[in-house]
C-alpha positions in Angstrom: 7.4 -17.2 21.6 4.5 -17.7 19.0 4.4 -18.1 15.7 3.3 -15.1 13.8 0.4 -16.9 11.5 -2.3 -14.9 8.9 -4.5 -14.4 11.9 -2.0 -12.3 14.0 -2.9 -9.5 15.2 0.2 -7.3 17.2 -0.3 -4.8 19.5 -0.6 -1.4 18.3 -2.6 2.2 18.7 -5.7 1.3 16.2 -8.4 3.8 15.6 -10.8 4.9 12.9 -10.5 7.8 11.1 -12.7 9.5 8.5 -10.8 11.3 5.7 -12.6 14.1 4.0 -11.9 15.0 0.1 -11.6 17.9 -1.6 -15.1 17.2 -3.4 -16.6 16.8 -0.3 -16.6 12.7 0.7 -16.1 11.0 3.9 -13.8 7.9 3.4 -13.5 5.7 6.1 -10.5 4.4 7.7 -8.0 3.2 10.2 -4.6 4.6 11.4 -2.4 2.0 13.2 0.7 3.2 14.8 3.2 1.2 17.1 2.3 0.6 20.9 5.3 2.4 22.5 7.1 4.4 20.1 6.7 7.1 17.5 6.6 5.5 14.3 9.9 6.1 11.9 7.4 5.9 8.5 4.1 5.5 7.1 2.2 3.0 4.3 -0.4 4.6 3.1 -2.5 1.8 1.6 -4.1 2.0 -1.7 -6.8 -1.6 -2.1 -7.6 -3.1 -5.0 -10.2 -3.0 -7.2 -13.2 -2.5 -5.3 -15.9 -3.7 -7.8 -13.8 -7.0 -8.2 -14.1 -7.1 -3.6 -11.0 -4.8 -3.4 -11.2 -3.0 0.2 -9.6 -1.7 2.8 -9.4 -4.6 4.9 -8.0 -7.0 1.6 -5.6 -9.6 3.3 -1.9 -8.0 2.4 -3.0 -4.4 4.0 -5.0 -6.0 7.0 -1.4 -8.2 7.6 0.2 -5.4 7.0 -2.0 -3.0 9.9 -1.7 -6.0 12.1 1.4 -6.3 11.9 4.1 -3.9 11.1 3.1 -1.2 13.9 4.8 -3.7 16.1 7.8 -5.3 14.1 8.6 -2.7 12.2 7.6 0.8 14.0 5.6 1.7 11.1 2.1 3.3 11.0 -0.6 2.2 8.8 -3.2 4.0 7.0 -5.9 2.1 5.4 -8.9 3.5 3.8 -11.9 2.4 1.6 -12.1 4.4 -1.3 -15.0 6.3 -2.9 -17.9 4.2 -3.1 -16.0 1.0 -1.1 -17.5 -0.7 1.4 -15.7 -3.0 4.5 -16.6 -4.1 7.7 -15.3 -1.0 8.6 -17.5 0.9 7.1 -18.9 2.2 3.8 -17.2 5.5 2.1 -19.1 8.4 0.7 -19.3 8.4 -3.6 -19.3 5.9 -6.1 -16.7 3.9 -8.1 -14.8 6.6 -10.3 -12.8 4.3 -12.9 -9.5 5.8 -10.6 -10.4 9.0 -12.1 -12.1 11.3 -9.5 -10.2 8.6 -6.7 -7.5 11.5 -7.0 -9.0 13.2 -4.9 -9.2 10.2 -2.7 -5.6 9.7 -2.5 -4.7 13.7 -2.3 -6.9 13.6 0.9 -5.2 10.3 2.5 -1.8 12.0 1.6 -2.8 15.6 2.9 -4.3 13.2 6.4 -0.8 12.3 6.7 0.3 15.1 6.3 -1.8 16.6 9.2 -1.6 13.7 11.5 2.1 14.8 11.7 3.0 11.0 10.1 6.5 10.5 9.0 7.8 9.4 5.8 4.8 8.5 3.4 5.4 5.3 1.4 2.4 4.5 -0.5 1.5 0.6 -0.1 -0.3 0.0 -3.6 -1.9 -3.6 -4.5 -3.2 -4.0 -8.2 -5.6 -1.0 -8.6 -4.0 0.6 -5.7 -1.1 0.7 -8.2 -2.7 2.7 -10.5 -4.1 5.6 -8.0 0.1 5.6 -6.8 1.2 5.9 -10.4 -1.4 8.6 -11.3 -2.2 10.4 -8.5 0.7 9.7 -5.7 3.5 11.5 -7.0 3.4 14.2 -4.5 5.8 15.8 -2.7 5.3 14.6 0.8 5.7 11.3 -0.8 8.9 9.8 -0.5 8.2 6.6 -2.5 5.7 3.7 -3.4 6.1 0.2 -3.3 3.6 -1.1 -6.3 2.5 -5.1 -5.5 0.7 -6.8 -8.6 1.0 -3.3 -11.0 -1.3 -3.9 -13.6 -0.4 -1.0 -15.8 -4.2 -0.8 -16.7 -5.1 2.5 -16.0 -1.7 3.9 -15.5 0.0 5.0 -18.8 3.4 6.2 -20.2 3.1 9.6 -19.5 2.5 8.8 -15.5 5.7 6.6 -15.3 7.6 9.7 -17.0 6.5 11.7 -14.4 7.6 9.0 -11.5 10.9 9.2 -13.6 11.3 13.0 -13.4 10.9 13.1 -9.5 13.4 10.9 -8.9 11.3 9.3 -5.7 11.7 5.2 -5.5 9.3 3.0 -7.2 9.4 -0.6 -6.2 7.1 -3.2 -8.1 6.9 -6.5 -6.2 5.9 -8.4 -9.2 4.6 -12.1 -8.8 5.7 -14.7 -11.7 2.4 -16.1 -12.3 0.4 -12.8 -12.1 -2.9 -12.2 -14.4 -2.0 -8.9 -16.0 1.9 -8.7 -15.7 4.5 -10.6 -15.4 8.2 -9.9 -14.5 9.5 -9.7 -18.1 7.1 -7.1 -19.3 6.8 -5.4 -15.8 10.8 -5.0 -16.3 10.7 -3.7 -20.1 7.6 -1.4 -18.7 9.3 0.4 -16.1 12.4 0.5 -17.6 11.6 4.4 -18.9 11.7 4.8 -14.8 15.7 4.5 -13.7 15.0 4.2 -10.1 12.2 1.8 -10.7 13.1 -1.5 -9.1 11.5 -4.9 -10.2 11.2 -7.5 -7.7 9.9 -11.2 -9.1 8.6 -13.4 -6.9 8.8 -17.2 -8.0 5.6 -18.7 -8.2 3.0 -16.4 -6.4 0.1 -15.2 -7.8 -1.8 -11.8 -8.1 -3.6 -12.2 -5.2 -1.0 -13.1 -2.9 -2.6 -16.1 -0.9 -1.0 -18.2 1.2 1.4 -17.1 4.3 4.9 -17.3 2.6 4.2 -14.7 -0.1 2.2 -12.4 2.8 5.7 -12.7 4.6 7.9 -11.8 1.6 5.4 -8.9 0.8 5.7 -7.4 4.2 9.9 -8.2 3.9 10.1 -6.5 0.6 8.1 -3.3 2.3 10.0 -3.3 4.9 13.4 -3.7 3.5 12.8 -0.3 1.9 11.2 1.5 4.2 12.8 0.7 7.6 15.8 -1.7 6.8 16.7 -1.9 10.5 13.3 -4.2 11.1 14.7 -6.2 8.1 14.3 -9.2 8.3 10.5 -9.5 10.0 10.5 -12.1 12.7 8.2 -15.2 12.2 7.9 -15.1 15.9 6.2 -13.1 18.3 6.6 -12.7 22.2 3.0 -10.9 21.6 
């Protein structure tokens, strides 16, 4: 046994993919799926923001592609959106402000879709949050798990709409966040009655440092695949 560290990588199927949008981009990505079995859901990622070094390959989503395929069974689509650039690969377009992104995330969703991937949870992380709120309520979504929701971009109107579909929204929500912190996130998505709020004692927006990666990836998978729940900190891997 080994201990699973922020370097980990677990075995899993890994392979690029290129999404194509509806306005005609290439987005590059990756699809990670378990090793040895068919995979019982699917994150869909959704990176921060990408002209503050937001990508694909951001630490939470790269744990979470390293990991999950093979303690959890899930599979793991990351992508760089419009414009966003990794060592994976640049993707076609510039920034859109999360505007024209829509199309971005409609393509990832309809990828899915395609691939024949079960369950689609999207994984957002701060401006990932926003492209979820505004542009992933979908119906071959069956929830989103929001980590470090600003509520920038994201308005009223979009968390009505998450209300009205009665899919689950779950904001991990850290106490010492930049933008929000637990007591507004809770009195923000209070006007959605399945919204959960999970606070998380001292982490920060960013998420650095092992133990709030490993309650990240708990929290995920508690909803998605409560089986795997509690992750392992151990690997035979």
């Amino acid at each position: 046994m080994s201990e699973i560290r922020a370097s980990t990588v677990l075995p899993a199927i890994r392979r690029p993919v290129t999404i194509r949008t509806a306005d005609g981009l290439d987005l590059v990505g990756e699809l990670a799926r378990p090793e040895r079995r068919a995979p019982v859901a699917t994150l869909i990622g959704l990176h921060p923001l990408p002209t503050a070094g937001g990508m694909m390959d951001s630490h939470v989503l790269r744990k979470a592609a390293n990991r999950l395929p093979a303690l959890a069974d899930l599979a793991v689509l990351r992508f760089n959106t419009r414009g966003t650039a990794s060592e994976q690969g640049t993707s076609g377009g510039t920034f859109g402000e999360g505007d024209t992104e829509a199309h971005d995330v409609a393509a990832a969703i309809a990828y899915s879709v395609a691939a024949g991937l079960p369950r689609l949870w999207l994984l957002g992380w701060s401006f990932g949050t926003e492209l979820a709120l505004k542009w992933g309520n979908d119906p071959a979504v069956e929830g989103a798990i929001l980590l470090s929701p600003a509520l920038h971009r994201a308005t009223d109107a979009d968390l009505d709409r998450w209300a009205a579909s009665g899919r689950p929204l779950v904001a991990v929500v850290p106490e010492l966040d930049d933008y929000l912190r637990p007591d507004e996130a809770r009195a923000r998505f209070a006007r959605v009655p399945q919204a959960e709020v999970i606070a998380v004692d001292r982490a920060k927006h960013l998420w650095v440092g092992e133990p709030y990666v490993r309650i990240v990836l708990n929290e995920i998978v508690r909803r998605d695949t409560p089986r795997a729940w509690p992750l392992p900190t151990e690997s035979t891997d």
